[in-house]
RODOLO-323620 format. One record per residue (C-alpha): x, y, z negated. Coordinates in steps of 0.5 Angstrom, whole numbers, plus 500, padded with zeros to 3 digits. Last residue first. Layout:
<node X="X" Y="Y" Z="Z"/>
...
# end
This chain:
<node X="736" Y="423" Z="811"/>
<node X="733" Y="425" Z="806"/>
<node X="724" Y="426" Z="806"/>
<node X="722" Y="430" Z="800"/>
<node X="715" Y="428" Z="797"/>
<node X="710" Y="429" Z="800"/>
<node X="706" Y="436" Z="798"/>
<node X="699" Y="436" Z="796"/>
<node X="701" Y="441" Z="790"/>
<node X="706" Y="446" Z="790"/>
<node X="702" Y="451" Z="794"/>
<node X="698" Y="451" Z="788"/>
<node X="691" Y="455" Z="790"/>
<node X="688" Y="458" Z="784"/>
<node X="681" Y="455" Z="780"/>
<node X="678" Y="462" Z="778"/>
<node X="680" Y="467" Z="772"/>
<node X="673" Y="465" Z="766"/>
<node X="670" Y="472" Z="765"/>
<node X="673" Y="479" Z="767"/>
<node X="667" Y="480" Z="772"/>
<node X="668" Y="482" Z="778"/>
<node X="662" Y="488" Z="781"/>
<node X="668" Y="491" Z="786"/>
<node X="671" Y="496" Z="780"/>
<node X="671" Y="490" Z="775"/>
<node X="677" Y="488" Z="779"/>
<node X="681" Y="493" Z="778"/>
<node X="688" Y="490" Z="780"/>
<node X="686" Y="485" Z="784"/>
<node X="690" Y="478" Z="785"/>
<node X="686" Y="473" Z="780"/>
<node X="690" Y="468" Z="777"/>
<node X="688" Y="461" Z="775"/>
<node X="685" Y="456" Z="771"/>
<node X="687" Y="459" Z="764"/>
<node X="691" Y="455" Z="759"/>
<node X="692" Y="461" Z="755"/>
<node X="700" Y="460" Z="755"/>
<node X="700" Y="458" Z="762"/>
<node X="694" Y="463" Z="765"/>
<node X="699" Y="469" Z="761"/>
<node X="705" Y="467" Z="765"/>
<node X="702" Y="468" Z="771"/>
<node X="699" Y="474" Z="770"/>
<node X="706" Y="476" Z="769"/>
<node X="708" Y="473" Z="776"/>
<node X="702" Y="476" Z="779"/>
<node X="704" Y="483" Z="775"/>
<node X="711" Y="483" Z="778"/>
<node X="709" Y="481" Z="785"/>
<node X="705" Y="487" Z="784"/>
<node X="697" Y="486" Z="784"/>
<node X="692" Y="487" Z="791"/>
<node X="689" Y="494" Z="790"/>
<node X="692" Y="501" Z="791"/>
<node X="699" Y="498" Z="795"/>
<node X="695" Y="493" Z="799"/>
<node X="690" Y="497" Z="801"/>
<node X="695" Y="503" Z="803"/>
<node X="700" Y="498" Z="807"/>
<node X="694" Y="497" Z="812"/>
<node X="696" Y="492" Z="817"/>
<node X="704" Y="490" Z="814"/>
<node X="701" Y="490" Z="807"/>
<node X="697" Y="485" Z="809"/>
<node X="702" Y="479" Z="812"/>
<node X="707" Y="482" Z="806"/>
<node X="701" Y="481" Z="800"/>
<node X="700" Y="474" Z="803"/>
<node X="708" Y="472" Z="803"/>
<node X="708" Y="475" Z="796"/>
<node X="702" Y="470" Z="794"/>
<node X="705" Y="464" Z="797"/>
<node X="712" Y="466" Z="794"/>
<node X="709" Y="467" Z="787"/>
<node X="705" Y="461" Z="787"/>
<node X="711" Y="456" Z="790"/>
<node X="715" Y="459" Z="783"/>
<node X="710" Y="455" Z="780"/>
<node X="710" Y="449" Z="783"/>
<node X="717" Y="449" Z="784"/>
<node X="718" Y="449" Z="777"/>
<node X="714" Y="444" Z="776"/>
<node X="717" Y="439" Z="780"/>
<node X="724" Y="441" Z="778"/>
<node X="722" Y="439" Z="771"/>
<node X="719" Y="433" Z="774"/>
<node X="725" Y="429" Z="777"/>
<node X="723" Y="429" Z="785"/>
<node X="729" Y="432" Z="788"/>
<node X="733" Y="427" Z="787"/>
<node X="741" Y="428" Z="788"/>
<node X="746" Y="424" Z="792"/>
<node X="743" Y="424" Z="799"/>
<node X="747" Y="421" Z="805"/>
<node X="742" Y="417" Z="807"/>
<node X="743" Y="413" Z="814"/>
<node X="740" Y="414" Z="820"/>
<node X="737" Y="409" Z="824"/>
<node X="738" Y="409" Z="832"/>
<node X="734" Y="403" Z="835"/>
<node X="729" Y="403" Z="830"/>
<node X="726" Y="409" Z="832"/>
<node X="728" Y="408" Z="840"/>
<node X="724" Y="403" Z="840"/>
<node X="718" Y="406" Z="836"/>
<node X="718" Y="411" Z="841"/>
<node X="717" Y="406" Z="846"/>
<node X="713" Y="402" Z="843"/>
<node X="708" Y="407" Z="842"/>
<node X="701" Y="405" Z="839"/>
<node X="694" Y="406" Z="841"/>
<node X="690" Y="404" Z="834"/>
<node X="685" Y="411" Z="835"/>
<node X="680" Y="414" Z="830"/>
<node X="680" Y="407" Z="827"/>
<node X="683" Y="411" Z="819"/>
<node X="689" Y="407" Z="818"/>
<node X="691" Y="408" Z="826"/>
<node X="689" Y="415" Z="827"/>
<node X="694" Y="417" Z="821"/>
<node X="700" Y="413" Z="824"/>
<node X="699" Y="415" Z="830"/>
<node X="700" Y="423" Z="827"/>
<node X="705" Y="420" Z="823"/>
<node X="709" Y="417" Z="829"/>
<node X="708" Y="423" Z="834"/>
<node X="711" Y="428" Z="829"/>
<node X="717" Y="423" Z="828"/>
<node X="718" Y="423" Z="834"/>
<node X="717" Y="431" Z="836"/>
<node X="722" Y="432" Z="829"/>
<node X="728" Y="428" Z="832"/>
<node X="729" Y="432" Z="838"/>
<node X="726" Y="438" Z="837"/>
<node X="732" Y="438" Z="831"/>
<node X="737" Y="436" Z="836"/>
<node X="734" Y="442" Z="841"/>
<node X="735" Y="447" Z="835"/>
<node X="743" Y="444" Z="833"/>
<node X="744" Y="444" Z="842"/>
<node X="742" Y="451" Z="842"/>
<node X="742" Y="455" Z="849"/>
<node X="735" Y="453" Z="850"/>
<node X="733" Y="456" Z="843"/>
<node X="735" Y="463" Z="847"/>
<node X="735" Y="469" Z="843"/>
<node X="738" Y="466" Z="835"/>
<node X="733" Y="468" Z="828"/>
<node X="740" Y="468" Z="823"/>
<node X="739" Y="465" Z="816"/>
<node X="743" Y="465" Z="810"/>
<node X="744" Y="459" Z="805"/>
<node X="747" Y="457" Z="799"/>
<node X="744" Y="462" Z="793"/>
<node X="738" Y="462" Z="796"/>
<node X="733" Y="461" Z="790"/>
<node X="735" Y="468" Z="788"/>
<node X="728" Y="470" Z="788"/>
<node X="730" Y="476" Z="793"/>
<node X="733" Y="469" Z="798"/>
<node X="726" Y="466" Z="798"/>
<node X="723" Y="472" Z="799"/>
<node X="728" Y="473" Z="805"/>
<node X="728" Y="466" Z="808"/>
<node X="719" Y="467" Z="808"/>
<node X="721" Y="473" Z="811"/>
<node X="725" Y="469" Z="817"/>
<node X="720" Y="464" Z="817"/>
<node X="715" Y="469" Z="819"/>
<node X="708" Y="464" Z="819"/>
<node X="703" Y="464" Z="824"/>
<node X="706" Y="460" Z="827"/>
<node X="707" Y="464" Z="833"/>
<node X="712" Y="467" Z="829"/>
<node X="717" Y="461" Z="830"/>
<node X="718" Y="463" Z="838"/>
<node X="725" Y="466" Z="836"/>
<node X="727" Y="459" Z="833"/>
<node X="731" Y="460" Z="826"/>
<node X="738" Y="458" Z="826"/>
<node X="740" Y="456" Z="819"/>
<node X="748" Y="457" Z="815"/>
<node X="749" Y="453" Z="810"/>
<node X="755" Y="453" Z="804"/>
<node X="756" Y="448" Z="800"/>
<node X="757" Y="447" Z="792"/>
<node X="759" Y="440" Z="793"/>
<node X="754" Y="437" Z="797"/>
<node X="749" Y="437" Z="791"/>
<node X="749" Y="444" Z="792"/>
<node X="747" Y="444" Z="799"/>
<node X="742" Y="438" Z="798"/>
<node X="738" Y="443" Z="792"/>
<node X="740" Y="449" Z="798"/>
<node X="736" Y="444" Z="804"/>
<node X="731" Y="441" Z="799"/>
<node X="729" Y="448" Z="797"/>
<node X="728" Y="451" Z="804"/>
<node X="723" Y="444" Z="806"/>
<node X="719" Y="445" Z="800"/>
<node X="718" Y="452" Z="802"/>
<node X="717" Y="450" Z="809"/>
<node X="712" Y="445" Z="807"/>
<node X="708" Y="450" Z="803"/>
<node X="708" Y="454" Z="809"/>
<node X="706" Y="449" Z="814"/>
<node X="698" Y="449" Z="813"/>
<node X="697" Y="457" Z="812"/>
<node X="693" Y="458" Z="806"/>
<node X="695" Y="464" Z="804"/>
<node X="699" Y="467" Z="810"/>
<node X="693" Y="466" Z="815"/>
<node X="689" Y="470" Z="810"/>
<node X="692" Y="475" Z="809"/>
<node X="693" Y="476" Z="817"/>
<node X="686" Y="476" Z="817"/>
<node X="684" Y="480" Z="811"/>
<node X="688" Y="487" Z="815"/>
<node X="684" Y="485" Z="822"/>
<node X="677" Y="484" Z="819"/>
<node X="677" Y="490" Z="814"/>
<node X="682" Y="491" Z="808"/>
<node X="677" Y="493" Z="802"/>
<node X="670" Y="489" Z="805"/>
<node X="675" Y="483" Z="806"/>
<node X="678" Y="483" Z="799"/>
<node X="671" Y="485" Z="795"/>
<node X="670" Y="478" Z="800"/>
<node X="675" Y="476" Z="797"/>
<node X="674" Y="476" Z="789"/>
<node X="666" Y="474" Z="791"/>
<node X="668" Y="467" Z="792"/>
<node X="674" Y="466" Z="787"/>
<node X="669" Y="468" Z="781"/>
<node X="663" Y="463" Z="785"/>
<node X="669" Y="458" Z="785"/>
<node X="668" Y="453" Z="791"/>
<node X="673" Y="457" Z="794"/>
<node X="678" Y="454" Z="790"/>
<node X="676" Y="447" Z="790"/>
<node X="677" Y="447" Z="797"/>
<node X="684" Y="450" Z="797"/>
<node X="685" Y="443" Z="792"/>
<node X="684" Y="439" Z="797"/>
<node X="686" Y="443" Z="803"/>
<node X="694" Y="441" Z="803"/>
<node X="691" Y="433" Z="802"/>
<node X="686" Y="435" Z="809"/>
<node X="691" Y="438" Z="813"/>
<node X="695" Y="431" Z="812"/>
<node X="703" Y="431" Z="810"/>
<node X="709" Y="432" Z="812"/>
<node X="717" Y="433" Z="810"/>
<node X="724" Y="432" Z="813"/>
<node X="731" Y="433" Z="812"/>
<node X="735" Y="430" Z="817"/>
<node X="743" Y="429" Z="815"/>
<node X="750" Y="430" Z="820"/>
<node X="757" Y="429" Z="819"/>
<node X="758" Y="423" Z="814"/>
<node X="761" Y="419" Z="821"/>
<node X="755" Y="415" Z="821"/>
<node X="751" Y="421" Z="822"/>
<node X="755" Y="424" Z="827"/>
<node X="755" Y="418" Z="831"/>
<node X="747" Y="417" Z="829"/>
<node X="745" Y="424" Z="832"/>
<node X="749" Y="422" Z="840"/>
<node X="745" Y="416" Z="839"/>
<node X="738" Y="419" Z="839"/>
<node X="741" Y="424" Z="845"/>
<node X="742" Y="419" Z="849"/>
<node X="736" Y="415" Z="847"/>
<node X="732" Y="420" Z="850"/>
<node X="736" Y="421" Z="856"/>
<node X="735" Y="414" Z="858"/>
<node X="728" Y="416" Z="856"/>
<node X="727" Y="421" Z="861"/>
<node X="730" Y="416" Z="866"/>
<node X="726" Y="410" Z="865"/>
<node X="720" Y="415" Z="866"/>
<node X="722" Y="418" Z="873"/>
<node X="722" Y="425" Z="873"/>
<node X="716" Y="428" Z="878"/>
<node X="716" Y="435" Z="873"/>
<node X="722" Y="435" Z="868"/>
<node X="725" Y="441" Z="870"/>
<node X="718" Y="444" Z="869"/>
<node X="716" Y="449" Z="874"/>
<node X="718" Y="457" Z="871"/>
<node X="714" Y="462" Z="868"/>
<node X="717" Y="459" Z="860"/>
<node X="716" Y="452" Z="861"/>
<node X="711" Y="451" Z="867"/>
<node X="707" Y="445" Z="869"/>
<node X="705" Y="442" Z="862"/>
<node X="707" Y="434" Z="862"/>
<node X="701" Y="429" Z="861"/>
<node X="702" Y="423" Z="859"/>
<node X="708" Y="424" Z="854"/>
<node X="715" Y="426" Z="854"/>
<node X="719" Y="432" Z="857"/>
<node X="717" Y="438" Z="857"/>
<node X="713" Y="435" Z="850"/>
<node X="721" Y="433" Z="849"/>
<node X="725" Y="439" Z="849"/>
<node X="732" Y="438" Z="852"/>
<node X="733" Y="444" Z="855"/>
<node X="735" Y="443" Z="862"/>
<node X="741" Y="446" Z="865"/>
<node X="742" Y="450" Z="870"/>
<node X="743" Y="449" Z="879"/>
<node X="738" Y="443" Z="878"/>
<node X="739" Y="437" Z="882"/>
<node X="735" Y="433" Z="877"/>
<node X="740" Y="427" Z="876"/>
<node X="746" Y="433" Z="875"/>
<node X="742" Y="437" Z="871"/>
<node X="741" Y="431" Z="866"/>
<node X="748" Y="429" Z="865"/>
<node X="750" Y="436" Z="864"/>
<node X="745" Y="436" Z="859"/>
<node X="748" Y="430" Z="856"/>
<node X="756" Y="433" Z="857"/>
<node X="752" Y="439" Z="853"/>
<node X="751" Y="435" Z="848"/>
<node X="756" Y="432" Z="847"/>
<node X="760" Y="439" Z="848"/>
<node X="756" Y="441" Z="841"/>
<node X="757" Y="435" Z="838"/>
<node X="765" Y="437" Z="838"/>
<node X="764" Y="444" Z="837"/>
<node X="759" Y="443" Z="831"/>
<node X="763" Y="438" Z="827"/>
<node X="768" Y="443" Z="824"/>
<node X="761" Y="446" Z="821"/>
<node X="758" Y="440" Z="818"/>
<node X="751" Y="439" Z="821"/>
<node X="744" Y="439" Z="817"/>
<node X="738" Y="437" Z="822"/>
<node X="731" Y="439" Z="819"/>
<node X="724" Y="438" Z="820"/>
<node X="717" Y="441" Z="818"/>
<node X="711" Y="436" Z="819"/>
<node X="704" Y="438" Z="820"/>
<node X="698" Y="432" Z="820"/>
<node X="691" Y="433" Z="822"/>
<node X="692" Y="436" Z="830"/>
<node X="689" Y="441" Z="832"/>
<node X="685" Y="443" Z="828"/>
<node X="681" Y="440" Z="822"/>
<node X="679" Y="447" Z="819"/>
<node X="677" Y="445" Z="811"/>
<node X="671" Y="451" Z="809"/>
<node X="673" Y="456" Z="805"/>
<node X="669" Y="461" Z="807"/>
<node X="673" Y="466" Z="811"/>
<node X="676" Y="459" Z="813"/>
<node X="681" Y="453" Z="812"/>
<node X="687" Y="450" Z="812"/>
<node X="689" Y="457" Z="816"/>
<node X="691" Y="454" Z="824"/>
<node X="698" Y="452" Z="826"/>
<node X="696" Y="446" Z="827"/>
<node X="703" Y="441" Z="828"/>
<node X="711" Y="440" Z="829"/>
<node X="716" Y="445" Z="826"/>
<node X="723" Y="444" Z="828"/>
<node X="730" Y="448" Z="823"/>
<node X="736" Y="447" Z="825"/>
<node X="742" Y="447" Z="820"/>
<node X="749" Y="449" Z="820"/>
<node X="754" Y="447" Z="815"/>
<node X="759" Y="450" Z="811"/>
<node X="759" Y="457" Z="812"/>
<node X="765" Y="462" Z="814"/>
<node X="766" Y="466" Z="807"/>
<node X="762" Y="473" Z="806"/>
# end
């Protein structure tokens, strides 16, 4: 396999919980917006950005009088509150001076727009509100048909086998991190048919997603062409991951105030953060529009498939039985796809016998679109 073109880091900012219950009521969570973004650093600039941030890394260590280097992971760093410990260990920034962490900040934020500047390096991102990504769940459990399809699922897979089902097919960041996979290969290709090589954080499975699985769905649908993917050991050892930490905690916190402010729940601001922001601006060096309609129904349809085949893998891992004797295959989910299109039908039911459990073979409930309610691509 020839050597890839760039390499990309990938950063997921907000709830982690379901968008909504066992019964389908909205879960406001932790925080009301998520965010995923990506960094896109061409291959023969990796040595050269990598020994800078090192340099900066050194730099801090140095201050700090540490004996290794600090990560540069900004909820260690930045905030009114900083947690004690990072990984069983004291958190190197405790009793830090303020004025210094952002001078660290901003040698990083300039240490990104170098690269940018010089054509070296994009950032992807996408968002949206807990509540938009809900929308059009709500409507789907509000369906008497849909209602008693899953509780016949429940009764069948038992708590635990449901729940991870469950947690996949109403994630809140899987519809962000699928627009955010076809952003990246769509921008690969408009490069000039580049190839791209992303490091997965090996913590990201505590969002209750598999972002590698969800690389290797993609991929079995021949929508990867341009990428390969790799879970690294020890983020703190990536300079890409912690750049990429880097920007999306800023741009996290700027929607999150953003969304506080224009519904009164919170007018606070953070000067500081919007300083550094409007200091270090990056240039867009997209050269394809990823929003033409075409594309977006596309992505809409292929988007159902891939969020069902997440939630059947995520059962199918606790209780493979239950999942091979009743929930539909990835082939049947996508040929009763194509009958809901050409009869114009509301949605896709994913049992197989579902008059065995008392389901009538009536009107096919409202489905949940994992493309609607996404933003729009952000490029950079």
């Amino acid at each position: 396999m020839r050597r890839a073109d760039y390499f990309v880091a990938i950063d997921e900012s907000g709830g982690i919980e379901a968008l909504v219950d066992w019964n389908g009521a909205f879960i406001e969570g932790d925080h009301p917006v998520s965010l995923i973004c990506a960094i896109l650093l061409r291959a023969e600039a990796l040595s050269s950005f990598s020994n800078e941030w090192l340099a900066l890394q050194k730099t801090i260590a140095e201050q700090l009088r540490l004996d290794s280097l600090p990560p540069i992971h900004l909820r260690l760093m930045y905030g009114r509150k900083l947690p004690p410990k990072y990984r069983g260990k004291p958190n190197p920034y405790l009793g830090s001076n303020f004025n210094d962490i952002v001078g660290w900040i901003d040698q990083g934020f300039a240490i990104l727009r170098k690269y940018n500047l010089k054509q070296d390096l994009s950032i992807i991102f996408n968002q949206n509100t807990r509540q938009n990504l809900a929308n059009n769940l709500l409507r789907y459990f509000q369906d008497d048909f849909f209602k008693r399809e899953m509780q016949a699922l429940r009764r069948l897979a038992g708590s635990k086998a449901y729940k991870a089902y469950h947690n996949a097919a109403f994630s809140s960041l899987l519809p962000l991190l699928l627009m955010t996979i076809f952003t990246i290969n769509k921008q690969l290709y408009h490069f000039g048919h580049k190839t791209g090589h992303i490091w997965i954080d090996p913590s990201e499975s505590s969002r209750g997603i598999d972002v590698l699985t969800t690389f290797e769905v993609m991929r079995s649908r021949q929508q990867l062409q341009y990428i390969t993917v790799e879970r690294i050991q020890n983020s703190d050892d990536n300079p890409l991951v912690q750049a990429a930490d880097l920007v999306g905690f800023f741009l996290f916190r700027r929607y999150l105030m953003q969304y506080r402010r224009e519904r009164g729940l919170d007018h606070s601001s953070d000067p500081v953060m919007e300083a550094l922001l409007s200091k270090h601006p990056f240039r867009s060096h997209s050269r394809f529009n990823p929003g033409a309609a075409a594309r977006r129904e596309n992505h809409h349809l292929l988007s159902q498939v891939l969020h069902y085949e997440m939630a059947y893998r995520a059962l199918h891992q606790v209780n493979p039985d239950i999942a091979r004797n009743h929930l539909i295959t990835i082939d049947e989910f996508i040929e009763r796809q194509r009958m809901a299109l050409r009869s114009k039908a509301a949605g896709i039911s994913v049992l197989k016998n579902g008059e065995d459990h008392g389901l009538s073979r009536g009107p096919v409930p409202q489905s949940y679109s994992a493309g609607e309610g996404l933003s729009t691509e952000n490029t950079t």
